[in-house]
C-alpha positions in Angstrom: 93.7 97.8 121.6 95.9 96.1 118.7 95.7 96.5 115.4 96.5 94.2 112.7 99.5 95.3 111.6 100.0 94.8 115.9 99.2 91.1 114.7 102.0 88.5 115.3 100.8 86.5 112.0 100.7 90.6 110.2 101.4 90.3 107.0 99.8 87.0 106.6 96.5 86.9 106.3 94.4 84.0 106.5 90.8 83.2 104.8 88.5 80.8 103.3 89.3 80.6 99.9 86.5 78.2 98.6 84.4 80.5 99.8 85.0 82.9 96.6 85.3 80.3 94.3 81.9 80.7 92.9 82.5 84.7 92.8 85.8 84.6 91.4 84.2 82.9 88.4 82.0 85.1 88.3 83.5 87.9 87.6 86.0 86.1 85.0 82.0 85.2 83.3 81.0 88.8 83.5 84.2 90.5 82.5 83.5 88.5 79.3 80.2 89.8 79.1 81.7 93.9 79.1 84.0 92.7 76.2 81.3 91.8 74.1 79.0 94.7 75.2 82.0 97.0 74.5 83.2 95.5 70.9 79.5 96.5 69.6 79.9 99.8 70.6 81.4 102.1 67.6 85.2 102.7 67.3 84.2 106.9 67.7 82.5 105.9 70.2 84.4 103.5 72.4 86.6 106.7 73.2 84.0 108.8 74.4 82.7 106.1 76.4 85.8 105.2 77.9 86.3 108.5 78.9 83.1 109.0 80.4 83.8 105.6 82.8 87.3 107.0 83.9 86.1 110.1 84.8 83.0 108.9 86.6 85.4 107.1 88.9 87.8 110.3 88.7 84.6 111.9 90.3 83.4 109.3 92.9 86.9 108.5 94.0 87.4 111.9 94.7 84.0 112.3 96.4 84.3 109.2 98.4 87.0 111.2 100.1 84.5 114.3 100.3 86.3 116.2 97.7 83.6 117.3 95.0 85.1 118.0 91.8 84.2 119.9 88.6 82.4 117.2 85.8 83.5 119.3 82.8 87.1 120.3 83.9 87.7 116.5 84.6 86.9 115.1 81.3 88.6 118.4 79.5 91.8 117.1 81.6 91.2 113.3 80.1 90.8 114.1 76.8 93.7 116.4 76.9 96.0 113.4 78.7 94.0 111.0 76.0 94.9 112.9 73.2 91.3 113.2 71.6 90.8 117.4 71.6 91.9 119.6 69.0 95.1 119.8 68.1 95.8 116.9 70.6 93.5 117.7 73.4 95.9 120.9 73.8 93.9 123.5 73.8 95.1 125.8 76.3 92.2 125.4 78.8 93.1 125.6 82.4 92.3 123.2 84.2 92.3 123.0 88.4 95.3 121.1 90.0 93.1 118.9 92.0 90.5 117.7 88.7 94.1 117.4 86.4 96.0 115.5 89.2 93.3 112.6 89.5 92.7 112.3 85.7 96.7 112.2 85.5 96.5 109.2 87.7 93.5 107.5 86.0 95.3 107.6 82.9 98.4 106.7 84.0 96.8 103.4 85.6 94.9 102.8 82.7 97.9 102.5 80.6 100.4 101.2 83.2 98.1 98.2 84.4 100.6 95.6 83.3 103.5 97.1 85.1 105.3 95.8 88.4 104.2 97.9 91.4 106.5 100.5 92.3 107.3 103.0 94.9 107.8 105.1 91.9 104.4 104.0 90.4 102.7 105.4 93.8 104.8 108.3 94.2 103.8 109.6 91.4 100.4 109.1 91.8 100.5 110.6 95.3 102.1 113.6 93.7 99.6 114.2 91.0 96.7 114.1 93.8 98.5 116.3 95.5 99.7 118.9 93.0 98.5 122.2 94.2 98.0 121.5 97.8 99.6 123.6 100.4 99.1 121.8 103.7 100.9 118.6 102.5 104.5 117.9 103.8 105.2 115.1 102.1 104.1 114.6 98.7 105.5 112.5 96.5 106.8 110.8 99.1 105.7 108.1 101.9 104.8 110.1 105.3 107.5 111.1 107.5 106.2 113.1 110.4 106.2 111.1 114.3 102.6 111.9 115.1 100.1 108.5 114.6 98.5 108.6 111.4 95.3 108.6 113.3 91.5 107.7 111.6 89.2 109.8 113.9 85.8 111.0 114.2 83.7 113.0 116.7 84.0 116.3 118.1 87.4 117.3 119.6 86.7 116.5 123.3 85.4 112.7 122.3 87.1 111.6 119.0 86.6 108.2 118.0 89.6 106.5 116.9 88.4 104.4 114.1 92.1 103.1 112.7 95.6 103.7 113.8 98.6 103.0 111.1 102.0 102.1 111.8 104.1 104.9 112.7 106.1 106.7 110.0 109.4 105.3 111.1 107.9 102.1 110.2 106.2 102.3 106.6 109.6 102.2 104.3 110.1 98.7 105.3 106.2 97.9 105.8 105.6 99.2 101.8 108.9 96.8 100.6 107.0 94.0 102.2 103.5 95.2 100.1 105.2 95.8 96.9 106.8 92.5 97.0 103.4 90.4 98.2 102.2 92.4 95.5 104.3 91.8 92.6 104.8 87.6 93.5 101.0 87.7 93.9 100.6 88.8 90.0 99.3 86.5 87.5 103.0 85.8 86.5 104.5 86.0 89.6 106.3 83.7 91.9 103.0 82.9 94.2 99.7 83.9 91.8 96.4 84.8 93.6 92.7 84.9 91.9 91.6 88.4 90.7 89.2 88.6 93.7 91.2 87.7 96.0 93.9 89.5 95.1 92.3 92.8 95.0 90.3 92.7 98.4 94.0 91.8 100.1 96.0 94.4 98.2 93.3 97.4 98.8 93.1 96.0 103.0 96.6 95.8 103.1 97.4 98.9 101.6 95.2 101.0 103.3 96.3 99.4 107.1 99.9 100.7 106.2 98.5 104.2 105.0 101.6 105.4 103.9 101.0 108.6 102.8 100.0 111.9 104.4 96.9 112.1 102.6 95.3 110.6 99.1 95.4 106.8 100.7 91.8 106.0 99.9 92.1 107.1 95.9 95.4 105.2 95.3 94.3 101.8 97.4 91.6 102.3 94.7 93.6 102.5 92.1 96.1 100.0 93.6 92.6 97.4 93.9 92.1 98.4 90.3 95.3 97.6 88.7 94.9 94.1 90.6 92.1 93.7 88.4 93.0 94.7 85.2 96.4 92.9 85.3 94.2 89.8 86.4 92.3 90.0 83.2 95.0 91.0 81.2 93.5 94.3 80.1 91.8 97.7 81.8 88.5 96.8 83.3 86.9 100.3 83.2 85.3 98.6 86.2 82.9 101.3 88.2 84.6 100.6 91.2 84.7 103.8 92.8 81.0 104.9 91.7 79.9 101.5 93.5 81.7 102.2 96.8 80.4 106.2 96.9 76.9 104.8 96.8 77.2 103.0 100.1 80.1 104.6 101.5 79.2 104.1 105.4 79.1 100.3 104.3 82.9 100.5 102.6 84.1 102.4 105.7 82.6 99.9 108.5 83.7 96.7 106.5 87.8 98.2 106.8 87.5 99.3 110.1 85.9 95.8 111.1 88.6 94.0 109.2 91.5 96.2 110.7 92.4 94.1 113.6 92.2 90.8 112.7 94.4 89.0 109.8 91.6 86.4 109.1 89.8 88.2 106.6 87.3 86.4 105.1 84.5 88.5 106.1 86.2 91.5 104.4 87.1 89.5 101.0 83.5 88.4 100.2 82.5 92.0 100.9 84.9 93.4 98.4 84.2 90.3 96.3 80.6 91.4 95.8 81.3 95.2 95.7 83.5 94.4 92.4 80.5 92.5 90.7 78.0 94.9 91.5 80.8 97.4 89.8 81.2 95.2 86.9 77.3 95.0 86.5 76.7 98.4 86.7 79.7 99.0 83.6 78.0 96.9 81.5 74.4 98.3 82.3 76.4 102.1 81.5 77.8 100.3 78.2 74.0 99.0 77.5 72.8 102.8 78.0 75.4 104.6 76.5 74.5 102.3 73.3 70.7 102.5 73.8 71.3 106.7 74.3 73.2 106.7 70.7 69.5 104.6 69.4 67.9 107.4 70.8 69.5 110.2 69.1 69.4 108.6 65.9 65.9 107.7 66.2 64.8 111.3 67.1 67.5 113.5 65.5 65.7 116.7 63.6 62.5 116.2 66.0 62.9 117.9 69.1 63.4 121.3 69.3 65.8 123.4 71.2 63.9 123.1 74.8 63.7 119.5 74.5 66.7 119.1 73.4 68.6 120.7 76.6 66.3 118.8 79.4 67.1 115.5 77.4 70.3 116.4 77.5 70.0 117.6 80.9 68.3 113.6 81.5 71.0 111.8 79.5 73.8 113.6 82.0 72.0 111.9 85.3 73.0 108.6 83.9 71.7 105.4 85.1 70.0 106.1 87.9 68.1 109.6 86.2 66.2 112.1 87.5 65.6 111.2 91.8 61.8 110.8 91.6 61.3 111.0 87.7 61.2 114.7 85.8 58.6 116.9 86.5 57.1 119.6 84.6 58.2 121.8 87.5 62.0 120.6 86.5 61.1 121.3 82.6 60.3 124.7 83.4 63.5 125.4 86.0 65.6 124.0 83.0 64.0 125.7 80.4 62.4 128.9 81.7 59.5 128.2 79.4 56.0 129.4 80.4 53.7 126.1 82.3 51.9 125.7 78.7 54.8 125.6 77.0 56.3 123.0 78.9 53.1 120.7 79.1 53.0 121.1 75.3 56.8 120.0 75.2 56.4 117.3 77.3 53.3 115.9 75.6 54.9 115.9 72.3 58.1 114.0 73.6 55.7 111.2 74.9 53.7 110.9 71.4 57.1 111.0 69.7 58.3 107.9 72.1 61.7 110.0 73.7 59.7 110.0 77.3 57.7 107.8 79.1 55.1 109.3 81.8 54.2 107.9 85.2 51.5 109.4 87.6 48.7 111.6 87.0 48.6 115.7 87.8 50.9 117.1 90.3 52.7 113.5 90.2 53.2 112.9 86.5 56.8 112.0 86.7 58.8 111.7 82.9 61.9 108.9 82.1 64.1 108.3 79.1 62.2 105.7 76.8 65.6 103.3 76.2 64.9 100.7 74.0 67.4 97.4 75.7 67.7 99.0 79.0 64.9 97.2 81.2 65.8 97.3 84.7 66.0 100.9 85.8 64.4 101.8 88.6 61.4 103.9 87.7 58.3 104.4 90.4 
């Protein structure tokens, strides 16, 4: 079997671009829409927000790779790098290599976004991810050792091979030729692409070479990413990685289908769509992070303490909330209050308008009451 990097047209790819015309516009329409959601949102506030969407992606890029990674420790790292904590953000707390590495290189593409690509850039991104991990040769560094970078599944006596990169010997020269498509394919450079466009190649192309040992998946992210933002001229905070996680078989089939053939149309609307549905879903979190900020305001002084941590506990699930709606079952695990207690709690955060209630008896189900947030999926 050949791959595409087997190709005799490999590096060029070929595709229909009128076919992403109408996307490509798009996004350019809805990137404009986040700008506006964004500017209403408090200057206090557009910090912690900001750092809430880089390390939601921190997490799911991480977790797209089936590394779970600690919530609290990742944003503790951010506002450290950020600056925001006391004294700095420098306040001593240790956090794990693995959550401090990937908020290192969130931060660094976040304020690096206008930059060439570099080997430098990704080398030190590779060695951030990496920081900590013992059964990596080369970090730092592109891959070096003779044995195919193989992508396999399936029990040892019949792997599938779902990818096979160029061999080591061959990714120096391989990664000259990406950094330079990538650089003249810049919004100033010699040979200028559409945003779109530009990202779906750059995050195929990357991850076909797979130059490193390990950590490929989170920097073609962030590689896809920094095609973005330098397309709008600014960080997108785009929830790419959080979109991807959600339908992660999906992400995997659509690069292994598109890694043998260098027409790639196919592959670029797929990506195409996959960064609007991101940039629709970072507006919706802009719309909720506002409408949770309403909520407070409205009901500050009238909950008490129990209420207060299972709204809390509600607020941290996000968009999607509770799977299923909250339960007074859930109100009491959260709680430990007696059944009465919680039915009494829950009854008096529907009269007071901070919950709405679904269902009747052992399915009453509870959601966030969100004044401007109308299409969440509730039963």
């Amino acid at each position: 079997m050949e791959w595409i990097w087997q190709q005799p047209e490999w590096p060029d790819f070929t595709y229909r671009a009128s076919a992403l015309d109408d996307l490509e516009r798009q996004f350019l329409l809805q990137s404009g829409e986040f700008v506006g959601a964004f500017r209403h949102v408090g200057a206090d506030d557009q910090d912690r927000l900001r750092i809430e969407l880089i390390r939601d992606e921190a997490l799911k890029t991480s977790e797209i790779e089936g590394e779970l990674l600690n919530r609290d420790s990742v944003q503790s790292s951010l506002i450290q790098q950020f600056g925001l904590g006391k004294d700095g953000g420098k306040d001593g707390a240790r956090v794990p290599d693995a959550e401090r590495g990937v908020a290192e290189m969130m931060v660094d593409l976040y304020r690096t976004f206008a930059s060439p690509l570099a080997d430098k850039t990704m080398f030190g991104w590779h060695a951030m991810l990496m920081a900590g991990e013992k059964g990596i040769k080369d970090i730092g560094t592109y891959r070096s050792q003779g044995d195919p970078m193989q992508i396999v599944s399936g029990p040892l006596h019949k792997r599938k091979v779902h990818f096979e990169a160029p061999p080591s010997k061959a990714v120096p020269k391989e990664m000259k030729a990406f950094v330079s498509w990538f650089n003249d394919s810049a919004p100033d450079g010699k040979r200028p692409l559409p945003p779109l466009t530009r990202a779906g190649i750059a995050h195929l192309y990357f991850e076909c070479i797979h130059p490193f040992e390990d950590g490929n998946g989170r920097i073609g992210r962030a590689v896809a990413e920094k095609t973005l933002a330098q397309g709008l001229g600014r960080p997108t905070l785009i929830a790419l990685a959080y979109t991807i996680e959600r339908r992660r078989k999906t992400y995997y089939a659509a690069l292994e289908h598109s890694s043998r053939e260098t027409e790639i149309t196919d592959w670029l609307l797929y990506f195409a769509d996959t960064v609007l549905e991101a940039q629709a879903t970072t507006i919706k979190r802009v719309d909720f992070y506002m409408a949770k900020a309403r909520f407070y305001e409205r009901l500050q002084g009238q909950m008490n303490e129990r209420q207060e941590r299972v709204v809390a506990r509600m607020f941290r699930e996000g968009l999607d909330g509770f799977k299923g709606g909250l339960s007074a079952e859930n109100y009491i695990t959260i709680t430990k209050a007696s059944r009465a207690t919680a039915t009494r709690d829950l009854q008096d955060l529907v009269a007071k308008g901070a919950l709405s209630r679904t269902g009747e008896l052992k399915h009453t189900r509870y959601y966030l009451a969100l004044a401007g947030i109308t299409d969440r999926e509730q039963p």
